[in-house]
C-alpha positions in Angstrom: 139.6 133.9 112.2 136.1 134.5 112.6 134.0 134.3 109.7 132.1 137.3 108.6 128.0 137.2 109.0 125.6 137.5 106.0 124.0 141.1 106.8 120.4 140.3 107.4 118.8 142.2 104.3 120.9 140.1 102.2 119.9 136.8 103.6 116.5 137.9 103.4 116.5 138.9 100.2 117.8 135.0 99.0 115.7 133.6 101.3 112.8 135.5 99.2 114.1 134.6 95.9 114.8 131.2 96.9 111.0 130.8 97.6 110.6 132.9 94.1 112.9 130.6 92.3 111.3 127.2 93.2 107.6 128.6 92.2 109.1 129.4 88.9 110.8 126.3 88.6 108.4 123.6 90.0 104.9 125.8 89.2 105.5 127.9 85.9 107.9 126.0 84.3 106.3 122.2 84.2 102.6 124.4 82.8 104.0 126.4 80.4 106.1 123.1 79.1 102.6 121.4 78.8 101.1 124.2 77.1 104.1 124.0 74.9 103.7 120.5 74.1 100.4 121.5 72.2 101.9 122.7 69.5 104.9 120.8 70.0 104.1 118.9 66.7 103.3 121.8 64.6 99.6 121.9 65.5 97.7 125.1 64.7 94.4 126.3 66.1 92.6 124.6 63.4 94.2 121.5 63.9 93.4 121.4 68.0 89.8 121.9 66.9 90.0 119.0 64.9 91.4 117.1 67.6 88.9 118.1 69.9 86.0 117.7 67.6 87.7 113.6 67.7 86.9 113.8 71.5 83.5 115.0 71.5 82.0 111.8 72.8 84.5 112.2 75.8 83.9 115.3 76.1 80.3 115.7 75.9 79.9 112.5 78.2 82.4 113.7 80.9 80.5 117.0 81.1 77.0 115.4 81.8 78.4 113.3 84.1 79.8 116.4 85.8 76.9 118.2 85.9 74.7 115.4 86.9 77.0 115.0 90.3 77.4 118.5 90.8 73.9 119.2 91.1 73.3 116.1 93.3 75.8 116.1 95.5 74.7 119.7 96.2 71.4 119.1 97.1 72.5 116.0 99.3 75.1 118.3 100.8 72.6 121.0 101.8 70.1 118.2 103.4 73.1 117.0 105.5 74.6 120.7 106.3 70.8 121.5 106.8 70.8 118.3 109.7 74.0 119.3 111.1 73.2 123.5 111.6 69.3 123.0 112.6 68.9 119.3 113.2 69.9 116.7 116.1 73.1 117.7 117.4 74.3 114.4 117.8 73.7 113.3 114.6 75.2 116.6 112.9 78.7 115.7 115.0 78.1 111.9 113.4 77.5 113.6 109.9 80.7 115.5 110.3 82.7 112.8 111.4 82.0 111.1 108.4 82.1 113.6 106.1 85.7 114.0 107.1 86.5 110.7 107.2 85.5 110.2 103.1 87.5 113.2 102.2 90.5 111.5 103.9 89.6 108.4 102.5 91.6 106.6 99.6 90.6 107.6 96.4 89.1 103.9 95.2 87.7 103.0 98.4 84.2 103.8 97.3 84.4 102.3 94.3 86.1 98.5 95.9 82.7 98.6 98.5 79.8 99.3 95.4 81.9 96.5 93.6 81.4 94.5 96.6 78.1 95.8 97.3 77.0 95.7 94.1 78.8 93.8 91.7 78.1 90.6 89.7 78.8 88.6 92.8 78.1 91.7 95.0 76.7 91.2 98.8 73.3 92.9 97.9 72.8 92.4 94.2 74.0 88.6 94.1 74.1 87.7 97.4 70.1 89.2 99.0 68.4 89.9 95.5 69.6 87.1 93.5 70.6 89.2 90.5 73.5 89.2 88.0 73.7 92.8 87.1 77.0 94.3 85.5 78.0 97.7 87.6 79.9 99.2 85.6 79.0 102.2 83.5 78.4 106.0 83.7 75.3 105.6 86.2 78.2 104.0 89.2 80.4 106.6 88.3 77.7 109.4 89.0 76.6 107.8 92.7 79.8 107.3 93.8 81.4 110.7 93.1 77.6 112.0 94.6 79.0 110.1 97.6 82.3 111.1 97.9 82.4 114.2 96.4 79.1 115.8 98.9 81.3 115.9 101.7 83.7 118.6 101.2 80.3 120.7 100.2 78.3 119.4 103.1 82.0 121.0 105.8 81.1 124.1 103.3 77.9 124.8 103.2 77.8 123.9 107.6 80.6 126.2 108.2 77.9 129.4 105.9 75.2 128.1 108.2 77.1 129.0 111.9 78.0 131.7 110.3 74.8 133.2 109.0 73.8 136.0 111.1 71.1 135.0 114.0 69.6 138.6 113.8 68.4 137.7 110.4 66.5 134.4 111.5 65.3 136.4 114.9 63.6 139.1 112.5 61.7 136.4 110.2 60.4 134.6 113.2 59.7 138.4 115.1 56.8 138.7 111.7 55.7 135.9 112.0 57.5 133.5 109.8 57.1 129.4 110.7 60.4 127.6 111.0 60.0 125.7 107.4 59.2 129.7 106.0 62.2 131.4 108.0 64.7 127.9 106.3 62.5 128.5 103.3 62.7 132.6 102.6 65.5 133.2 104.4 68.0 130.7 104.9 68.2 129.1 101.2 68.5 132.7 99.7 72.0 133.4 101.6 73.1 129.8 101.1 72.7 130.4 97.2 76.3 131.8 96.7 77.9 128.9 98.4 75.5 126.2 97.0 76.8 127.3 93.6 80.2 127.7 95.0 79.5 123.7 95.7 78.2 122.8 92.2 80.9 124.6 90.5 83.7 123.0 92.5 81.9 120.0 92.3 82.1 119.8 88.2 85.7 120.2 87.9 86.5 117.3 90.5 84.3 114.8 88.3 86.0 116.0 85.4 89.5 115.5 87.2 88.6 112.4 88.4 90.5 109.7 87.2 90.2 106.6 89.8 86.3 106.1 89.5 85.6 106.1 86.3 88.6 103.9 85.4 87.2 101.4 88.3 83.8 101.0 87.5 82.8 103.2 84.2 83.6 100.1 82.3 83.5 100.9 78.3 82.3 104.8 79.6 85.2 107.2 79.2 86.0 110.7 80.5 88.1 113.5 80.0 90.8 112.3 82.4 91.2 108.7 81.5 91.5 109.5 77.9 94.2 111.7 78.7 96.0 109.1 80.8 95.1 106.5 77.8 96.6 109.1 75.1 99.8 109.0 77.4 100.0 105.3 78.1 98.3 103.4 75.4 99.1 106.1 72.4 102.1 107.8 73.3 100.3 111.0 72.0 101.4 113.5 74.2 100.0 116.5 72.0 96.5 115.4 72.4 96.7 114.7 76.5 98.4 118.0 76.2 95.5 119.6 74.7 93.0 117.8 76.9 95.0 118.9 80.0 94.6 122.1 78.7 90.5 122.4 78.3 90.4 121.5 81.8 92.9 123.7 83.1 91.2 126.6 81.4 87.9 125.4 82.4 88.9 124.8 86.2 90.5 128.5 85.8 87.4 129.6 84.8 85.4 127.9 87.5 87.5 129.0 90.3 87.0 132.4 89.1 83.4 132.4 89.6 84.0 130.4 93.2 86.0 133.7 93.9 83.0 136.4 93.2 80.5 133.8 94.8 82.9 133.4 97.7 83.0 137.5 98.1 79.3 137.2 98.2 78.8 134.5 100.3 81.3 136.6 103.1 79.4 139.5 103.0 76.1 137.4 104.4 77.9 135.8 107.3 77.7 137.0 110.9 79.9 139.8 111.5 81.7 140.2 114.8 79.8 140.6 118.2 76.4 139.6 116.3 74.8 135.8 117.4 75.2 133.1 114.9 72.6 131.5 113.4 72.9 128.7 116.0 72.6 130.8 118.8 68.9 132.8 120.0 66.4 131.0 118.8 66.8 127.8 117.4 64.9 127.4 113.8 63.2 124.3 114.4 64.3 121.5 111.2 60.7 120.5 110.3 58.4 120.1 108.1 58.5 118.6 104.5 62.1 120.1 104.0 62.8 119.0 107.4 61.7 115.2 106.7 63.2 115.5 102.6 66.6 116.5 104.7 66.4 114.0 107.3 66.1 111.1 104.7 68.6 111.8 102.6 71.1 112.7 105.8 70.1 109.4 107.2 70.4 107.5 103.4 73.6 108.8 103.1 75.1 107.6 106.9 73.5 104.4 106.0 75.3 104.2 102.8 78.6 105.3 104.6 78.5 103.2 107.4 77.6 100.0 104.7 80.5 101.0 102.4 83.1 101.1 105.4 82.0 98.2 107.1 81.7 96.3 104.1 85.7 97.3 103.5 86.5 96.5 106.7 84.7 93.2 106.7 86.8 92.6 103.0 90.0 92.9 104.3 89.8 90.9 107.6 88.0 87.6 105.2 89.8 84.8 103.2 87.1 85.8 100.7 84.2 87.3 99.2 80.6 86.7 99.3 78.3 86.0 102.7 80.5 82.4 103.5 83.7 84.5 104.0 85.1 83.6 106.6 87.4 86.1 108.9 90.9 85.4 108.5 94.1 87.1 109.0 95.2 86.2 105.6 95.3 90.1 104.0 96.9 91.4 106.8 99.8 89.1 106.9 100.2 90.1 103.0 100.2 93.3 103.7 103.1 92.5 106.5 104.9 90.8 104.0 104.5 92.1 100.5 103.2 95.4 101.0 105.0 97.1 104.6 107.3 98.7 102.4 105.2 100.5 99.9 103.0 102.0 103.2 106.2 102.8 104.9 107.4 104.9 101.5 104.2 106.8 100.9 104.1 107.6 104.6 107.9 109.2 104.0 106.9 110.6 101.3 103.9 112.3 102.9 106.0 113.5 105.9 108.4 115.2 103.6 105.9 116.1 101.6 104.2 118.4 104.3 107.1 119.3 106.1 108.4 121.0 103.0 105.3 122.6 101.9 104.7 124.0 105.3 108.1 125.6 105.4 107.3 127.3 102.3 104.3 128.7 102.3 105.3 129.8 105.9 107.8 131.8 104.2 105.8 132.8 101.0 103.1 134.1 103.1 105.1 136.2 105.0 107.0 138.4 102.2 103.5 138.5 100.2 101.2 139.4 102.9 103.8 140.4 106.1 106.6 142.5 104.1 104.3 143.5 100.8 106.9 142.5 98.7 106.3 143.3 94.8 105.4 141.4 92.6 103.4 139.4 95.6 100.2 138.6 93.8 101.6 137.0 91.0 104.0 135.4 93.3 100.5 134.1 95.1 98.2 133.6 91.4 101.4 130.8 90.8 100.9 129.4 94.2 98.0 129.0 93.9 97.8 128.1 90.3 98.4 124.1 90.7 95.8 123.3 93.0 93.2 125.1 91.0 93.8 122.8 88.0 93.4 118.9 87.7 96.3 117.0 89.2 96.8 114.8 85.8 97.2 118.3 84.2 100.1 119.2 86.6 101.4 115.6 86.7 102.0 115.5 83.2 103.7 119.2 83.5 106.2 117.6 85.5 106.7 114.4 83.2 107.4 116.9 80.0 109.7 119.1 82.5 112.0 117.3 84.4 112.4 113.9 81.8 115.4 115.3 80.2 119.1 117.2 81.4 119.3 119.5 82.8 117.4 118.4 85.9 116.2 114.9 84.9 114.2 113.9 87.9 111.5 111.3 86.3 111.9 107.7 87.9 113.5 109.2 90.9 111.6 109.9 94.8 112.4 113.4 94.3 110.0 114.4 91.6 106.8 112.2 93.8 107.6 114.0 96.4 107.7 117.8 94.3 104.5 117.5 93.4 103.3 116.8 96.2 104.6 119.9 97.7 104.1 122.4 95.1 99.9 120.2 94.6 98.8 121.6 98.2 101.0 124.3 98.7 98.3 127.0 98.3 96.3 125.6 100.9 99.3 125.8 103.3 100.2 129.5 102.1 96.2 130.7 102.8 96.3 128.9 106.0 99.4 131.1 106.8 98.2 134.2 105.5 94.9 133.7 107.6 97.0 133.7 111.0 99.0 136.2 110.2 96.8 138.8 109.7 95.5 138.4 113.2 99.1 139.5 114.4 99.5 142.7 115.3 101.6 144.7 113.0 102.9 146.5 116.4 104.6 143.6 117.1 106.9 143.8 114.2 107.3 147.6 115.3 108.5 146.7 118.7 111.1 143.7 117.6 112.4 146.2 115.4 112.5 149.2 117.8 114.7 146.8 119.6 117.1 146.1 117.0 115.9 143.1 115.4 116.4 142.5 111.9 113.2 141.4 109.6 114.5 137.6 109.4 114.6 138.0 113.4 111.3 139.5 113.6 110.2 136.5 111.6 111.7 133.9 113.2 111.0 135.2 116.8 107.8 137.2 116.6 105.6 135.7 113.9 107.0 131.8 113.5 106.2 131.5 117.4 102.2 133.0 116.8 101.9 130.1 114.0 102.1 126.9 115.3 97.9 126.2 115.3 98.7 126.9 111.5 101.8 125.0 111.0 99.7 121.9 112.6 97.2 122.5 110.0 99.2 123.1 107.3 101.4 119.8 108.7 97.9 117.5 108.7 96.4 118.6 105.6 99.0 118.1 103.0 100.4 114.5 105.0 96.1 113.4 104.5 96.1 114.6 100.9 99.9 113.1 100.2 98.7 110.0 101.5 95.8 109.5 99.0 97.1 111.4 96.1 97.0 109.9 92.8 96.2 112.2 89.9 99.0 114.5 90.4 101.1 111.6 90.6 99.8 109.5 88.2 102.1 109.8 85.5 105.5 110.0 88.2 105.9 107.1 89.9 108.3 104.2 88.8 108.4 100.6 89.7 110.9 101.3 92.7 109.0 104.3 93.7 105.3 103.0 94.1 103.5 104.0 97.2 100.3 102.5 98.8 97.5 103.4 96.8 98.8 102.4 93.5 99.3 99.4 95.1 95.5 99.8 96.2 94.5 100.0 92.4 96.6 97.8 91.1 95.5 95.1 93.3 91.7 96.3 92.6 92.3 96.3 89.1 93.0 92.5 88.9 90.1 91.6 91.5 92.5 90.9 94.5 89.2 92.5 96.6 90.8 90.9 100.2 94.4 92.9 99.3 92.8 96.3 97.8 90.1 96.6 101.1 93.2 96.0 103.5 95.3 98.4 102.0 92.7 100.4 102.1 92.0 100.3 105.9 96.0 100.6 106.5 95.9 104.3 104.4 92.9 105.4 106.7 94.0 103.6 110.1 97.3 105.7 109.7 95.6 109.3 108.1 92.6 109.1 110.9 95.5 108.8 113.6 97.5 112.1 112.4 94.1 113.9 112.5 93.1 112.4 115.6 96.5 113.4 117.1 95.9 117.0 115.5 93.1 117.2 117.0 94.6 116.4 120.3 97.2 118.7 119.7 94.9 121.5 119.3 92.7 120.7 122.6 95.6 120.7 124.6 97.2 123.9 123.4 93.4 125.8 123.7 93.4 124.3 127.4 
């Protein structure tokens, strides 16, 4: 007897509230548990103010530390964006390579090379100058989030810059305007929006970031490693609560101006059929801007190529200093002791994107393909988790899922969750960006032919997607693989993946161990990307 078929607007509509009922579950439900947990111990208003106004040192020192890399890491970001739209071409490829490399970097690997660098036995301070300096403090924790955190601006602000329409530029020089006036008057004006869009992103990263200033800020404290200490140390879960909260609210906040500035920024940008800002007429980078933004361009690949070399140098030694000599000895450790814990996070990274992919293929559709109702909220709670820190969302999921009903602390299920559920707006964006450059007429035709909507989905629009399902693939595997925020609170002794290992064996000054996991995490991210990129050459050919 032959089984009778699910009618196609039935399995659509559970595939829909499938995707509805796992946003709810793994998005709404872990925040509002935190939010919860607040007042969980019979705290009013008055009282949170009180326990804020206990954290005003950590508060007050976590927000100038913010500010002071947002700003800088802007105005390096534009020098390099500046390089790579108007300056040398080769070097702008070499500024981009690298600024992609840092953002798929490890999250301690800056802070291991200035410890290296600069440390009491560092390279440069100890080993060339002769000092004995102590590098911790709130001034390493500003340069090295400078470092790492420009180069996500620096992809930002060069992406504004070939966009910028070329007419504009054409019309300055047409009156009259030198090179340094027309980069002056014309260029810096439309790059405002996004430069602000760059600070403002910018501040909520340092004040999310938990790795550097739990490296190398020594006695200085922020906002997130007081909440993991509350946690950990205290057992207070109402205060890391109600931290996780100001910065959720002020990361809300943020991303709601990057939205109007965003809008802005668009409406500057070349339109179709006008010439980009690169083509025409180059505008010539020279000058005293030119020469401010070749330095610090050239500073900061210096600085780059120093920090990964002095890594790489660190995990092929048998020790540390200038007398080092090379050695297998970290590798073979890393054979031995620490195969498995690679091997699990790059599992977990896999499923990680192959899940999140999936979804957001599927969210996208019914929000922006089928118009479903009750789509933008559906997309605000997607979206909702990446905008906040990962500790905030981390914890979420401790409160949530540590008891029955669905008890899933201490278990690879829960790691690889919020993974998924961390990156899955990016994926759902990515998806909503192709599909809007498929012809609705398709989906007419398929259906003038008799194909139900799942059919039109799966054999008209899944086929169109697979430059985005790459993307979506590459970018949540590289930020699985050095996740550690979101994750933070999650991961149990049988469950540990490589870069707790990376901190744990930086955190009790096994240098040689930390610098070749480091390389490992990178060697194995870089070749995904590199493949990706190969993947997407061939398929353009």
């Amino acid at each position: 007897m032959r089984g009778r078929r699910i009618p196609s607007h039935l399995l659509s509509a559970l595939v829909y509230l499938a995707a509805v009922g796992s946003v709810l579950l793994f998005v709404a439900y872990p925040l509002l548990r935190m939010v919860a947990q607040v007042f969980a111990g019979g705290l009013s208003l008055a009282d949170c103010g009180e326990v804020l106004s206990s954290q005003l040192g950590v508060i007050g020192g976590s927000v100038g530390v913010a500010a002071l890399a947002a700003c800088a890491s802007t105005v390096l970001a534009l020098a390099i964006a500046l390089v790579i739209a108007f300056g040398n071409r080769m070097l702008g490829r070499l500024m981009v390579g690298v600024a992609t490399m840092s953002i798929i970097s490890p999250p301690f690997v800056a802070s291991l090379a200035y410890i290296m660098l600069f440390g009491r036995r560092g390279l440069i301070t100890h080993g060339i100058l002769g000092l004995d300096v102590s590098p911790y403090g709130w001034q390493g924790v500003v340069v090295m989030q400078v470092l790492f955190f420009s180069a996500i601006n620096v992809l930002m602000l060069a992406s504004v810059l070939r966009r910028l329409d070329g007419r504009l530029l054409d019309a300055a020089r047409d009156l009259g305007a030198s090179a340094g006036r027309v980069l002056m008057d014309v260029v810096l004006p439309l790059l405002a929006p996004t430069m602000l869009s760059c600070a403002l992103l910018t501040f909520v990263r340092s004040l999310s970031d938990y790795g550097t200033p739990v490296v190398i800020g020594g006695s200085f404290e922020m906002i997130s490693s007081e909440i993991y200490l509350q946690v950990v140390g205290y057992s207070d879960l109402g205060t890391s609560a109600l931290l996780n909260l100001l910065l959720m609210v002020i990361a809300i906040i943020v991303f709601m101006g990057y939205g109007r500035l965003g809008a802005r920024s668009e409406r500057l940008v070349v339109s179709a059929g006008a010439p980009s800002a690169g083509e025409g007429r180059p505008v010539r980078l020279d000058g005293p801007l030119g020469v401010l933004a070749y330095a610090l361009a050239l500073l900061f690949l210096a600085f780059m190529a120093v920090l990964y070399a002095t890594i790489v140098r660190t995990a092929f030694s048998s020790g540390i200093g200038w007398t080092a000599q090379p050695s297998l000895v970290n590798l073979e450790y890393l054979a031995s002791f620490n195969l498995a814990t690679l091997l699990r996070s790059l599992a977990y990274a896999g499923l990680a994107a192959a899940l999140a992919t999936l979804l957001a293929m599927v969210i996208a559709y019914f929000v922006h393909r089928r118009k479903v109702v009750g789509g933008g909220v559906l997309e605000f709670l997607v979206t909702l988790p990446y905008l906040i820190p990962g500790t905030c969302f981390g914890l979420g999921y401790l409160l949530a899922f540590n008891s029955l009903p669905l008890k899933l602390t201490g278990t690879a299920a829960i790691v690889v969750l919020v993974l998924v559920f961390k990156r899955l707006a990016i994926s759902e964006q990515t998806f909503s960006q192709s599909m809007a450059q498929i012809s609705p007429e398709l989906d007419m035709a398929a259906r003038d032919l008799g194909a139900s909507r799942l059919g039109v989905f799966a054999d008209v629009i899944v086929p169109n997607l697979s430059s985005a399902t790459l993307v979506s693939l590459v970018n949540v595997f590289s930020s699985s693989m050095v996740a550690y925020g979101a994750v933070l609170f999650l991961v149990s002794a049988g469950h540990k993946i490589a870069v707790f290992e990376l901190f744990d064996a930086l955190s009790g000054g096994k240098y040689g161990t930390a610098a070749m996991m480091s390389v490992a995490i990178l060697a194995v991210t870089l070749a995904v990307n590199a493949t990706f990129a190969l993947s997407v050459g061939t398929k353009r050919n």
